[in-house]
Legacy VTK file of the C-alpha trace (Angstrom):
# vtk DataFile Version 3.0
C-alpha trace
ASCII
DATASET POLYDATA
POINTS 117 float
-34.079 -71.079 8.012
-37.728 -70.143 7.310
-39.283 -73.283 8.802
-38.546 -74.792 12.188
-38.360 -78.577 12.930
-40.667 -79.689 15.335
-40.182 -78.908 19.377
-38.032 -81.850 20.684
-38.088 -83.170 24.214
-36.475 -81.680 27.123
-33.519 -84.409 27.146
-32.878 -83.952 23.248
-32.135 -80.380 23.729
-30.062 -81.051 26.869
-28.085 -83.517 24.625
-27.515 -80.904 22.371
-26.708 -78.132 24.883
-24.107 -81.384 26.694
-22.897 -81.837 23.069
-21.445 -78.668 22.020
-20.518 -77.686 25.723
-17.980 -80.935 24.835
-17.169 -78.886 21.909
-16.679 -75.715 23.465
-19.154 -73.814 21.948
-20.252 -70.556 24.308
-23.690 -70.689 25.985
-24.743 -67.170 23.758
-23.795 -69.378 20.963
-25.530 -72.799 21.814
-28.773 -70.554 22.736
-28.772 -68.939 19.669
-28.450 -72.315 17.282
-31.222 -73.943 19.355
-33.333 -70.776 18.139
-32.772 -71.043 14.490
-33.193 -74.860 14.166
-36.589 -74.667 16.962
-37.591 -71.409 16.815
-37.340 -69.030 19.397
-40.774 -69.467 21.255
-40.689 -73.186 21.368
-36.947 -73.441 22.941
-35.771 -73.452 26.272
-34.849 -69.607 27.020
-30.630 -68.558 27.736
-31.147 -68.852 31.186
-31.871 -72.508 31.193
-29.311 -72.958 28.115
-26.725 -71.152 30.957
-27.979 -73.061 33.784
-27.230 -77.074 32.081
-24.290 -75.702 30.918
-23.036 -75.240 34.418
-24.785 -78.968 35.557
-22.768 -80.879 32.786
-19.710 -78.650 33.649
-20.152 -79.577 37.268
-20.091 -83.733 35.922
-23.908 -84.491 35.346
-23.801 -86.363 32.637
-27.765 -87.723 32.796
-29.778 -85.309 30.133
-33.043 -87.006 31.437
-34.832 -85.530 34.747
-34.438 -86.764 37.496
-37.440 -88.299 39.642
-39.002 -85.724 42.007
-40.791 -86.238 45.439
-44.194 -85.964 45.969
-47.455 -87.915 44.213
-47.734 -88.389 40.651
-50.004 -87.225 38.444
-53.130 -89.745 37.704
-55.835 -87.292 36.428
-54.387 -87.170 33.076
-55.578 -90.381 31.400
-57.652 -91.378 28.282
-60.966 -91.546 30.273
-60.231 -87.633 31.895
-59.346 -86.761 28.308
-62.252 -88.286 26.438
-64.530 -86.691 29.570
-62.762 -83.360 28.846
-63.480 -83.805 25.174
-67.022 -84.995 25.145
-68.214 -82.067 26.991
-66.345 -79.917 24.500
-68.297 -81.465 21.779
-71.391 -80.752 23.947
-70.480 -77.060 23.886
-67.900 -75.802 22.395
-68.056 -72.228 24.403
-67.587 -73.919 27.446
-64.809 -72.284 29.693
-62.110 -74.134 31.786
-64.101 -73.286 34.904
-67.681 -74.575 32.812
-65.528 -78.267 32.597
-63.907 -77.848 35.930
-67.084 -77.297 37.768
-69.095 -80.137 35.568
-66.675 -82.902 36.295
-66.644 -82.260 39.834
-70.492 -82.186 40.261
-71.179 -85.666 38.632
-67.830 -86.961 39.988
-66.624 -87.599 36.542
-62.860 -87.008 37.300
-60.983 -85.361 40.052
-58.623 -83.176 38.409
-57.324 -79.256 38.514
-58.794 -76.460 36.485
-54.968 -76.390 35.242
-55.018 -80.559 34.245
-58.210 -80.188 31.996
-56.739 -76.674 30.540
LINES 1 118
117 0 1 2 3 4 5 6 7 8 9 10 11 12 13 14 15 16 17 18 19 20 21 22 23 24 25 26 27 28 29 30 31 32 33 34 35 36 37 38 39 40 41 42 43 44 45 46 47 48 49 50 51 52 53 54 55 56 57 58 59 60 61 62 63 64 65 66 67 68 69 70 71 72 73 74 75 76 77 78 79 80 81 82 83 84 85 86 87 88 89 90 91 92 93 94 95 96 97 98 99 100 101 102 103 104 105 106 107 108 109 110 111 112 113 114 115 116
């Protein structure tokens, strides 16, 4: 297949992976399908393909994650992003650090150098 379809989400490929575990296809196998429809850079790596193998053979059925502890993440909004992307306009040879250090001195948006990357 010379083009790839575009990257799904996380819990599409876990369907998929939950799929033909039902149909007893091996993990090598499932890995290597997900790589010719999605390419190999964009798809989850044999590890992971081995790893929700073993979840849905254990009896998780969910493909979805599940919710984690700890604060969630508010930085990432349309007003950070427009920020972000105004002072790219500004300059476009503006580093990560350049933005970072901007929005914090006129208290535009308190976010992590890795948020506004």
């Amino acid at each position: 297949m010379s083009t790839f379809l575009k990257v799904p989400a996380d819990c599409e490929v876990r369907a998929i992976i939950k799929f033909l575990n039902k149909d007893n296809v091996p993990g090598a196998e499932i890995h290597h399908r997900l790589c010719a429809v999605y390419g190999e850079e964009t798809i989850m790596s044999k590890r992971h393909v081995y790893k929700w193998l073993q979840r849905f053979n254990e009896g998780r059925e969910n493909t979805h994650d599940e919710e984690r502890a700890g604060r969630p993440s508010d930085a990432l909004n349309e007003d950070s992003i427009s920020a972000v992307r105004a002072l790219i306009e500004e300059n476009r040879r503006y580093t990560i650090t350049d933005i970072h250090r901007d929005m914090a001195t006129h208290n535009l948006i308190d976010c992590s150098r890795t948020t506004i990357w």
